[in-house]
BADRENRO-60406 format. One record per residue (C-alpha): x, y, z; residue in three letters. Coordinates in steps of 0.5 Angstrom, whole numbers, padded with zeros to 4 digits, always signed. Layout:
XYZALA;...
// end
This chain:
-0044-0001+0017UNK;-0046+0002+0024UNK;-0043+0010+0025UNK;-0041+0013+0031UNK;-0036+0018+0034UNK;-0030+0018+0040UNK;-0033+0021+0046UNK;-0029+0023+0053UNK;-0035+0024+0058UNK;-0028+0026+0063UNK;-0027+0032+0059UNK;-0034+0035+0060UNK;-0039+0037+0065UNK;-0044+0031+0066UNK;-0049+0036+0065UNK;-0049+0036+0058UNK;-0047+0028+0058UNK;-0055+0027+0056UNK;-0056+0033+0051UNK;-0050+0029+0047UNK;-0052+0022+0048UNK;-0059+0024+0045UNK;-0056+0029+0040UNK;-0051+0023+0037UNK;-0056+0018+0037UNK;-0061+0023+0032UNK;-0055+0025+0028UNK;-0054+0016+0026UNK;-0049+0014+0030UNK;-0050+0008+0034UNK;-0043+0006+0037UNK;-0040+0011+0043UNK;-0032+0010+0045UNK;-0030+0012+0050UNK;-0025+0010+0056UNK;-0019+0009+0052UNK;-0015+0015+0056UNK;-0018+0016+0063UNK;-0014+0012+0068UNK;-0012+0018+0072UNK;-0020+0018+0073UNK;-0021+0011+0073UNK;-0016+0010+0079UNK;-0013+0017+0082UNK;-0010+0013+0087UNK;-0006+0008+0087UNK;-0012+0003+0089UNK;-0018+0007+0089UNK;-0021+0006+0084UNK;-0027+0012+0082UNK;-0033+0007+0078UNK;-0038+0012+0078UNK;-0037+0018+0073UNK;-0035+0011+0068UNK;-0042+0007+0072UNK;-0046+0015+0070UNK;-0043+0015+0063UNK;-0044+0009+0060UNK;-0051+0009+0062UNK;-0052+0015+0060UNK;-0050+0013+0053UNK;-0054+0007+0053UNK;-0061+0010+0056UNK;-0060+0014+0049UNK;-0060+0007+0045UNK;-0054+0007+0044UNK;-0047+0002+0044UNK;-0041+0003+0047UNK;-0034+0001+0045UNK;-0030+0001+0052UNK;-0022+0002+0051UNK;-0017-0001+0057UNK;-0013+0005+0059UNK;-0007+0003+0058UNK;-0003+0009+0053UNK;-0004+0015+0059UNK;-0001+0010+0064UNK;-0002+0016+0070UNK;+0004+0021+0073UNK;+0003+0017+0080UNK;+0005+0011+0077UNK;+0011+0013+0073UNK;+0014+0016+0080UNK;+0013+0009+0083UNK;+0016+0006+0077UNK;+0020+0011+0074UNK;+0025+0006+0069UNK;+0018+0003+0066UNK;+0018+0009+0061UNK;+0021+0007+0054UNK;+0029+0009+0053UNK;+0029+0011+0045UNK;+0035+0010+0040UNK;+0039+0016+0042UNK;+0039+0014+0049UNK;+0034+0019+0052UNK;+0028+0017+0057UNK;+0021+0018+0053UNK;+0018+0023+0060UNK;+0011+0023+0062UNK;+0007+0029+0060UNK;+0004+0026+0053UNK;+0002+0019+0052UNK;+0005+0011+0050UNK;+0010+0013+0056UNK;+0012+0006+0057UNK;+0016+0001+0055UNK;+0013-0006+0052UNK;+0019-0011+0055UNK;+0017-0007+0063UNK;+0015-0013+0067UNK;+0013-0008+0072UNK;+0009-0004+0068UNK;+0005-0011+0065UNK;+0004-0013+0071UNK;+0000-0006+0072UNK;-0003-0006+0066UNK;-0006-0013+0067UNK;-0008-0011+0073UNK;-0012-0005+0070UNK;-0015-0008+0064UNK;-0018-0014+0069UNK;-0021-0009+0074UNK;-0024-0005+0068UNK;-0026-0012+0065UNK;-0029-0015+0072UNK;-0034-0009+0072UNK;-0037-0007+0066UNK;-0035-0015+0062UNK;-0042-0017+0063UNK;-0045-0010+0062UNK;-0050-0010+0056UNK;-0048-0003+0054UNK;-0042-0006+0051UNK;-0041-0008+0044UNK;-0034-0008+0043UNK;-0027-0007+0047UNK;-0022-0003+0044UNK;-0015-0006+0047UNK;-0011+0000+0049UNK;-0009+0005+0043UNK;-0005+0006+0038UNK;+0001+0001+0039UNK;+0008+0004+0036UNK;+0004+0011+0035UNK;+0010+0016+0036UNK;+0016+0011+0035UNK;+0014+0008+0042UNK;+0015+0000+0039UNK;+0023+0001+0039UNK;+0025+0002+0047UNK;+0033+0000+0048UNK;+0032+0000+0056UNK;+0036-0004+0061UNK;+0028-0008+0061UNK;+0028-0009+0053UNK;+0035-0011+0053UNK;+0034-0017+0058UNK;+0027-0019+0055UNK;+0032-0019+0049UNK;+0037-0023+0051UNK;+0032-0028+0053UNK;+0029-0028+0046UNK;+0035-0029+0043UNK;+0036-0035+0048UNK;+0029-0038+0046UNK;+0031-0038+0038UNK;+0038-0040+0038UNK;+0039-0045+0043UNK;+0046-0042+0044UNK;+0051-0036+0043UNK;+0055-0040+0038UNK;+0049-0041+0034UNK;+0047-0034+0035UNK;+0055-0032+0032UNK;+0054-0036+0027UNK;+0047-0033+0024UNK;+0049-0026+0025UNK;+0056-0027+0022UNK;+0060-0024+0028UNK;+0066-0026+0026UNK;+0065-0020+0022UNK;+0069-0014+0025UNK;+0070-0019+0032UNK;+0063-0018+0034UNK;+0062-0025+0037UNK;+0059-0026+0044UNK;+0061-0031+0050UNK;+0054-0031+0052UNK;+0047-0028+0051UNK;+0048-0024+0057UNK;+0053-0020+0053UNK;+0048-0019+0048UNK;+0045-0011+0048UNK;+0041-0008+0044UNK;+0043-0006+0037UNK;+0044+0003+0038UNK;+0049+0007+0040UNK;+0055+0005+0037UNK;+0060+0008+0032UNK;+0057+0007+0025UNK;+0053+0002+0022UNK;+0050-0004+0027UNK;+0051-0011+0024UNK;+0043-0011+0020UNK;+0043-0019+0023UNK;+0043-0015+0030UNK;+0037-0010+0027UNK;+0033-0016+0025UNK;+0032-0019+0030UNK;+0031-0013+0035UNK;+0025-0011+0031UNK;+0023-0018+0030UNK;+0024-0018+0038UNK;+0020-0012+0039UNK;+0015-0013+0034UNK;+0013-0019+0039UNK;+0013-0017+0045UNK;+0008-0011+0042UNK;+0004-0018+0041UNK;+0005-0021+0047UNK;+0003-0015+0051UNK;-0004-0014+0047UNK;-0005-0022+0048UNK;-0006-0021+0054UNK;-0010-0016+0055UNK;-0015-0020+0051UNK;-0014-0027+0054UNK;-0016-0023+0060UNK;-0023-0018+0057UNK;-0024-0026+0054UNK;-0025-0028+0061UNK;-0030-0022+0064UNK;-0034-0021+0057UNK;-0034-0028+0052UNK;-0037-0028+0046UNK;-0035-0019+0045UNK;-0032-0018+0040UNK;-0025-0014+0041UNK;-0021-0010+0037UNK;-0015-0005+0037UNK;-0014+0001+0032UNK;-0008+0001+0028UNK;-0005+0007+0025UNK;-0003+0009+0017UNK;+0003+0008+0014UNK;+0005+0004+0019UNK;+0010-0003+0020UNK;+0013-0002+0026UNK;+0010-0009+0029UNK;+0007-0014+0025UNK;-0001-0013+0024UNK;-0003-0020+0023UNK;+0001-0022+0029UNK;-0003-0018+0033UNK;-0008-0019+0029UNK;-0009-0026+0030UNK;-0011-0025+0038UNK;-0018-0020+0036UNK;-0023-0020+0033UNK;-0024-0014+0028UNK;-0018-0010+0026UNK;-0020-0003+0026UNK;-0015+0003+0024UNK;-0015+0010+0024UNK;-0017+0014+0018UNK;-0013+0021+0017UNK;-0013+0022+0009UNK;-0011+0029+0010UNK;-0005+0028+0015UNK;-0002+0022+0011UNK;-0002+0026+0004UNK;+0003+0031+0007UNK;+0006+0027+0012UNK;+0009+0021+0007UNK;+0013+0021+0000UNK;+0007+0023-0004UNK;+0009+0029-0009UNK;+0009+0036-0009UNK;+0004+0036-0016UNK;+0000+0031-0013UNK;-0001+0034-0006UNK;-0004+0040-0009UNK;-0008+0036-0013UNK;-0011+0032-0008UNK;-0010+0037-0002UNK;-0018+0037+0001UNK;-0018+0029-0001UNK;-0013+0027+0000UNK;-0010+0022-0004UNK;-0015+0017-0008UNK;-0012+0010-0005UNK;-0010+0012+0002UNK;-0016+0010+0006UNK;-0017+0004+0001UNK;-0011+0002+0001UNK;-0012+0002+0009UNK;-0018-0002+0008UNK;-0015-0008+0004UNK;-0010-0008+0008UNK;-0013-0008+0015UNK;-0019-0013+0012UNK;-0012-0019+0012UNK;-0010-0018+0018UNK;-0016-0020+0023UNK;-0020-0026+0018UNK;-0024-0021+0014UNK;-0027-0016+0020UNK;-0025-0010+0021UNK;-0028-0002+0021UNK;-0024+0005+0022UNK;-0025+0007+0029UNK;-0021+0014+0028UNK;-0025+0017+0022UNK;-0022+0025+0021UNK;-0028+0030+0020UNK;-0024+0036+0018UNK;-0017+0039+0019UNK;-0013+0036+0024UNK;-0008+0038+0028UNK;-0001+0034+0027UNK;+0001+0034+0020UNK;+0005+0040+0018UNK;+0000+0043+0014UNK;-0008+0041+0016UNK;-0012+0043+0011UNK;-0020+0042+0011UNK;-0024+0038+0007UNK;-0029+0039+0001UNK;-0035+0039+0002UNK;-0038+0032+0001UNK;-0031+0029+0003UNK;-0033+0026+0010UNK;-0039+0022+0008UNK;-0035+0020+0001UNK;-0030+0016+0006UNK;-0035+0014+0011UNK;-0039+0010+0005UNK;-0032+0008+0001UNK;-0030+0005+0008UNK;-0038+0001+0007UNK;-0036+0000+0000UNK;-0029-0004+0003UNK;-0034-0008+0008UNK;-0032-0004+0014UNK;-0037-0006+0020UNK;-0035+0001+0023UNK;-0034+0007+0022UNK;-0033+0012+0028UNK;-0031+0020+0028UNK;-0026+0022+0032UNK;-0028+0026+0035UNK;-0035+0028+0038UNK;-0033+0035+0040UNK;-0027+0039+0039UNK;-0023+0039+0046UNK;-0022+0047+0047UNK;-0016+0045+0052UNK;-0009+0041+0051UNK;-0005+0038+0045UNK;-0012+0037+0041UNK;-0015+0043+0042UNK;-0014+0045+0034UNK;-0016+0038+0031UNK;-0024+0039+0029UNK;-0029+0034+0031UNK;-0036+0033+0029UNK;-0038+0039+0034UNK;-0034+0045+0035UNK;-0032+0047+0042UNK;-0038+0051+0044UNK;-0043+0045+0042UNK;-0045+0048+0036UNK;-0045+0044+0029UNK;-0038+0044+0025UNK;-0039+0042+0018UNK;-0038+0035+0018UNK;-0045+0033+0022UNK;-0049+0035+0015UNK;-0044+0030+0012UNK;-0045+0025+0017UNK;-0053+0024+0017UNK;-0052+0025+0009UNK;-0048+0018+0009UNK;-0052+0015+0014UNK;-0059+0015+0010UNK;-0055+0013+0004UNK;-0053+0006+0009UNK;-0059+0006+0011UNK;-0062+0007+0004UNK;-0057+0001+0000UNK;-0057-0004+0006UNK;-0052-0009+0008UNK;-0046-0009+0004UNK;-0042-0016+0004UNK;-0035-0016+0001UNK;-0033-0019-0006UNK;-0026-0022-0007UNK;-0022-0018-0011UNK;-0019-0020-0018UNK;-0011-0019-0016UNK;-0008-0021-0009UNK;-0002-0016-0007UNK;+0002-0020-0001UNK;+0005-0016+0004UNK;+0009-0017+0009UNK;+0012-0012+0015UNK;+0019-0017+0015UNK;+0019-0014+0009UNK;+0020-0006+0010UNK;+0024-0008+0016UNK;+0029-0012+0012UNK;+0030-0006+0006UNK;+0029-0001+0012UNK;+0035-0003+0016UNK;+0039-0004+0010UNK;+0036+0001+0004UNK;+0043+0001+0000UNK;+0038+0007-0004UNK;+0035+0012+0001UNK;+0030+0013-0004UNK;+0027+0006-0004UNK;+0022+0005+0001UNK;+0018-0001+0001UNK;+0012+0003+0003UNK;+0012+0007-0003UNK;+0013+0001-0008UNK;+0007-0003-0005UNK;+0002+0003-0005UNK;+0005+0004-0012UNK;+0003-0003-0015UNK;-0004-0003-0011UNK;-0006+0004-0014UNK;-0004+0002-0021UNK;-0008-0004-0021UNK;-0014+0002-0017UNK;-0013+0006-0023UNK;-0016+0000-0028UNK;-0021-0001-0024UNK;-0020-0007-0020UNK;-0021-0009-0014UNK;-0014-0012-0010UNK;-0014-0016-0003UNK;-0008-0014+0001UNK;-0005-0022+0004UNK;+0000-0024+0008UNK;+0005-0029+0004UNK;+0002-0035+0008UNK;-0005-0033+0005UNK;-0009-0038+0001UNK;-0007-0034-0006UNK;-0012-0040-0011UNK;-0018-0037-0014UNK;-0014-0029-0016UNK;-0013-0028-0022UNK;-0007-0025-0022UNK;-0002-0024-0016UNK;+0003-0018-0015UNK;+0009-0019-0010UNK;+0012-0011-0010UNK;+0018-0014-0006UNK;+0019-0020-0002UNK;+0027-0020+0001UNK;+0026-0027+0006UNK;+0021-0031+0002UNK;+0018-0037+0008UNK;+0019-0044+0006UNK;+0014-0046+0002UNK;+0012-0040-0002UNK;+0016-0041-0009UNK;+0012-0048-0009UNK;+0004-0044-0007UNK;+0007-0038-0013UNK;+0009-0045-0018UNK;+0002-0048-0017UNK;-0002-0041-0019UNK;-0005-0042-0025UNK;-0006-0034-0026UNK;-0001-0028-0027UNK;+0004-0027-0023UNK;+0008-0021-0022UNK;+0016-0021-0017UNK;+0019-0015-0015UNK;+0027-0012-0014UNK;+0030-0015-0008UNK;+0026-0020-0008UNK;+0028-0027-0005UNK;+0035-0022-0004UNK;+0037-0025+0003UNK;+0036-0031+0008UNK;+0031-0031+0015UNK;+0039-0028+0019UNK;+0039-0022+0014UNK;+0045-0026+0009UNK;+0046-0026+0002UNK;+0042-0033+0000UNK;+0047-0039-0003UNK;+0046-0038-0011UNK;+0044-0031-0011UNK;+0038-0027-0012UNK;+0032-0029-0012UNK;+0034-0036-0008UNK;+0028-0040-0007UNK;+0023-0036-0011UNK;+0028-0038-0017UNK;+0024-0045-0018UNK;+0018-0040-0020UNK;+0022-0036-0026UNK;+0030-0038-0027UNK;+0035-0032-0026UNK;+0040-0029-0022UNK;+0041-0022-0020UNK;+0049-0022-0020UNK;+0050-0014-0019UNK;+0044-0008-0016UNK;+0046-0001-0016UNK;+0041+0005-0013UNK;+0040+0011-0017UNK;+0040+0017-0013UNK;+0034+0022-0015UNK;+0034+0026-0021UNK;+0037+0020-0025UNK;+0032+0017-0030UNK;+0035+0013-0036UNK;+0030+0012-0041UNK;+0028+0006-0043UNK;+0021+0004-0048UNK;+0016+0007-0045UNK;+0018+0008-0039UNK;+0024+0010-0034UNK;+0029+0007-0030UNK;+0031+0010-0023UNK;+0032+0009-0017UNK;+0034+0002-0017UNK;+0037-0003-0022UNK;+0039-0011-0022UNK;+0043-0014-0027UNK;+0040-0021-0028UNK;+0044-0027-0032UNK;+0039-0032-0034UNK;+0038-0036-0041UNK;+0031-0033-0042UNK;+0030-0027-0047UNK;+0028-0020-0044UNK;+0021-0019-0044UNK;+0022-0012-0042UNK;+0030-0009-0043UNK;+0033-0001-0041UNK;+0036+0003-0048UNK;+0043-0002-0046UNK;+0039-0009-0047UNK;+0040-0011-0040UNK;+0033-0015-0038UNK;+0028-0010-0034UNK;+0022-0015-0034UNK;+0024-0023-0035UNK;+0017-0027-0036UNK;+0016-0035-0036UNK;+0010-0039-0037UNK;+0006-0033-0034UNK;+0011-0031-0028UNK;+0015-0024-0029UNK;+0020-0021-0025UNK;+0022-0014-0026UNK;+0029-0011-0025UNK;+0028-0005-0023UNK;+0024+0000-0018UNK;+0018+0001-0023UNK;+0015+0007-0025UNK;+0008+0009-0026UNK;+0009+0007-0035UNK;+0012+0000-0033UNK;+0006-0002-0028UNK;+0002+0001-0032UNK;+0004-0003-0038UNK;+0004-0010-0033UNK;-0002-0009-0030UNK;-0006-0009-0037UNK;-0001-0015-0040UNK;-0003-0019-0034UNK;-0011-0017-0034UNK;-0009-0019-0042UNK;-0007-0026-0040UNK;-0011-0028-0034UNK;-0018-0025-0039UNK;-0019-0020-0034UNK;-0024-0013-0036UNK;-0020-0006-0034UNK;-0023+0000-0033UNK;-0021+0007-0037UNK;-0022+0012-0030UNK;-0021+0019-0031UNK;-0015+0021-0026UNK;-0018+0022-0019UNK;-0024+0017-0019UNK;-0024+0010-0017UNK;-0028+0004-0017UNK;-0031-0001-0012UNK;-0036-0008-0013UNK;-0040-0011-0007UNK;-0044-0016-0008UNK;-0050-0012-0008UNK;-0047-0006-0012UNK;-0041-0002-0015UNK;-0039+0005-0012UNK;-0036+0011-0016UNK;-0032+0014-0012UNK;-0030+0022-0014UNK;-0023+0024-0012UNK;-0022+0029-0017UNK;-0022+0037-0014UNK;-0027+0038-0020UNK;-0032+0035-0024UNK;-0031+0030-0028UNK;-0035+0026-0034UNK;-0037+0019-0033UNK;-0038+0016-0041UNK;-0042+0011-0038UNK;-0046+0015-0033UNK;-0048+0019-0038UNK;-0047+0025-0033UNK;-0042+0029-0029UNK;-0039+0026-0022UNK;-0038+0033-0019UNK;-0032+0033-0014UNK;-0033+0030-0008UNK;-0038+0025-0009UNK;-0040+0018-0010UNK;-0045+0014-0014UNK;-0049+0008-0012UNK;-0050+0002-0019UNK;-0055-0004-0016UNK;-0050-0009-0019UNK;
// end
């Protein structure tokens, strides 16, 4: 796994451009991305175009032996472009213009704006596409970052229309999949059709649907062309986008698809205090950040492009968006920079280099302070990079279980959640961490994924299940675990024909015929563990595996398939978990809170999560907090 660091050469005297070369390349980094912002200094005119600062940089950065990953500029699009084009910035859900004067200030359906952005990724590509400084490109940064996927602008709104045109042939077939006989809600013509904000109440989630999926698209769409555009300058370069945590705004393996390796941006503080984790385990893991946040993420993004993928954002300390931003241990940095090595990354790059003394940034640390001298992180990032050096090669194995994943997913329950506290993120996250704290590694797929080989698979919840799925699950010789919800709609957002589960009832026969939410604080106690959140009362012939303190099936299980009922607690995957690995004659590991497992080929990597020490009986020896262990398998 190569290390490397996020650099703006535009932000510093060239002077010193050298001295940070050479110190980068003597502290073990090798990859430098730079770029990724600097269009007003790349074209401060229209059509003029400044080469020579870009030209210096990066033959700055190569003369000290290292590798560039050169991004497309296109997230800070300049002020003189949006005064020539001021319609392009996207219009969010309240109907307010997104202004310049920050970043992502564009709207992805702007013809205008692709065409531009087209443009400077074909200048940017004719240039420095045959440079052999260059070892990756990035395609812009962050698609969606700052809830800039959604646009409800007049240019979205007539890309949509023309969307729904090419999937429905005819307004009438449109009609008919939405239901718009609903509430007089049927249209004449495509060309009445808008985007689904701003109206009274609820908008029809048929409309919501298809709205995300025409966004999700259209975010696709621009990165491919960009791609096709670096491909003909710079064949055979392998091309990457950095995604983001916690994230299902647009489809990842969509975008996925169209490079080379899926990288993403790894800021395991900011996440713990910025999503659902609990008050108690935001304490516990304050300067560790959640045990199974950055390789929950590494699984996830290794589906996503073919098995190659890396962090391109490594955080090094305390950032500067999430509410609280505190610093890591010590031992930290370099404990997330070996796990993602631990995962198969090929990268793992910190952002950034120095700290910025000016604008938005300025309090998010680097690897160097503002003044040039070394922030605490540095010490760490050497210390990981003898530790690669020392192990060699790490080649990923595949996992034991499979955990499918799906964004349509969280757009379904998202748009109609029905209980504000399920949150397919959070039961998804759950399921993986359960299988995480008994020692087993998981692969993160999508539904079309080959899921022969596993020996179990989990599906947290899956509301549309694709054609063909139920029959791949029934063919499956290992475990298999459904989740509430599943199978609970059809593809134009419908309650299926027969009830809940449709398609997945061919797996394991049971209807769901009433669900009910539960709103926090309510925990009805069951054998063993609790029911809160969400229930479903299912009719079938087969006799509970599991069942609340009311008889009412929680778990039904049949010839190796289970479909659980409720939102699963802690207790209840943790008593699934161990039946599964029972049946499918798999070993489980009893780790201590906060530590966590994971295998290569070559060796097995013990991971310390935990604020304090904690004592490993196998090895023999305390594994102080934020630490790591290296077996030779």
């Amino acid at each position: 796994m190569k290390l490397g660091c996020c650099y703006y050469p535009e932000h510093w005297p060239e002077e010193r451009w050298a001295e940070d070369a050479q110190r980068m390349a003597a502290m073990g980094l090798s990859l430098v991305r730079i770029g990724e912002f600097a269009w007003s200094r790349i074209e401060p005119e229209p059509g003029r175009y400044d080469w020579g600062w870009l030209d210096r940089a990066i033959e700055t950065l190569a003369g000290a032996g290292l590798k560039v990953i050169l991004g497309t500029p296109t997230a800070t699009p300049p002020k003189w472009l949006v005064d020539r084009m001021p319609d392009m910035v996207a219009i969010d859900e309240a109907g307010r213009p997104r202004g310049f004067g920050s970043r992502r200030h564009y709207c992805f359906s702007h013809e205008g704006y692709r065409t531009e952005a087209a443009r400077i990724t074909a200048a940017l590509a004719q240039r420095y596409g045959a440079h052999p400084a260059i070892a990756m490109w990035q395609t812009d940064n962050e698609y969606g970052c700052h809830d800039t996927v959604l646009s409800f602008s007049p240019a979205a709104a007539s890309a949509f229309r023309g969307w729904l045109a090419a999937r429905y042939g005819n307004v009438d077939a449109l009609n008919t999949a939405w239901g718009n006989v609903f509430w007089s809600m049927e249209y004449r013509s495509f060309a009445e059709v808008g985007p689904p904000h701003l109206t009274v109440t609820e908008a029809n989630p048929a409309h919501w649907l298809d709205y995300r999926r025409f966004a999700s698209d259209q975010v696709a769409s621009f990165n491919r062309e960009q791609v096709a555009i670096i491909r003909a300058h710079a064949p055979g370069v392998p091309i990457t986008h950095n995604f983001m945590g916690f994230f299902t705004e647009f489809d990842h393996h969509d975008v996925g698809r169209d490079i080379d390796v899926a990288t993403w941006d790894s800021y395991p503080l900011g996440f713990l205090e910025q999503f659902w984790f609990s008050a108690d385990e935001k304490a516990a893991f304050l300067r560790q950040g959640h045990p199974d946040i950055a390789a929950f993420h590494h699984d996830l993004y290794r589906g996503c492009a073919g098995g190659r993928w890396g962090v391109m954002e490594q955080q090094p300390g305390p950032v500067n968006w999430a509410r609280f931003n505190p610093a890591p241990l010590p031992g930290m940095v370099a404990l997330w920079t070996l796990e993602a090595a631990a995962h198969g990354a090929e990268l793992t790059s910190y952002f950034r280099w120095r700290q910025a003394p000016f604008a938005q940034e300025q309090m998010h640390a680097g690897l160097l302070r503002p003044d040039s001298t070394e922030a605490e992180a540095a010490d760490e990032v050497r210390t990981a990079a003898a530790v690669l050096a020392d192990i060699g090669p790490q080649a990923a194995v595949k996992a034991e279980a499979a955990l499918v994943f799906t964004y349509e997913a969280a757009w379904v329950i998202g748009i109609q959640p029905q209980g504000q506290s399920f949150r397919y993120l959070e039961l998804v996250f759950e399921c993986y961490s359960a299988l995480r704290q008994r020692g087993l590694d998981v692969d993160i797929v999508a539904p079309s994924a080959d899921l022969s080989g596993y020996r179990m698979v989990v599906v947290p919840s899956l509301p549309i299940v694709p054609d063909g799925f139920a029959e791949r699950l029934a063919a499956l010789e290992c475990p298999v675990l459904i989740g509430p919800r599943s199978g609970s709609k059809t593809a134009s957002f419908r309650i299926p024909e027969g009830l809940a589960p449709g398609a997945l009832r061919e797996v394991i026969p049971l209807t769901v015929t009433r669900v009910e939410s539960l709103r926090d604080g309510v925990a009805e106690p069951a054998d063993g563990f609790t029911v809160t959140r969400w229930r479903e009362d299912v009719a079938s012939d087969l006799a509970p595996e599991l069942a609340d303190a009311a008889e009412r099936a929680v778990v039904s299980y049949k010839d190796g398939v289970r479909y659980c009922a409720i939102w699963p607690d802690r207790a209840l995957l943790a008593l699934l978990v161990e039946r599964m690995a029972a049946e499918a004659g798999v070993a489980l590991l009893d780790l201590p809170p906060g530590i966590r497992v994971r295998r290569t080929q070559t060796h097995v990597f013990t991971f310390n999560y935990a604020a304090e020490g904690v004592f490993i009986p196998h090895l023999g020896s305390l594994l102080p907090p934020a630490s790591w262990h290296l077996d030779p398998r």
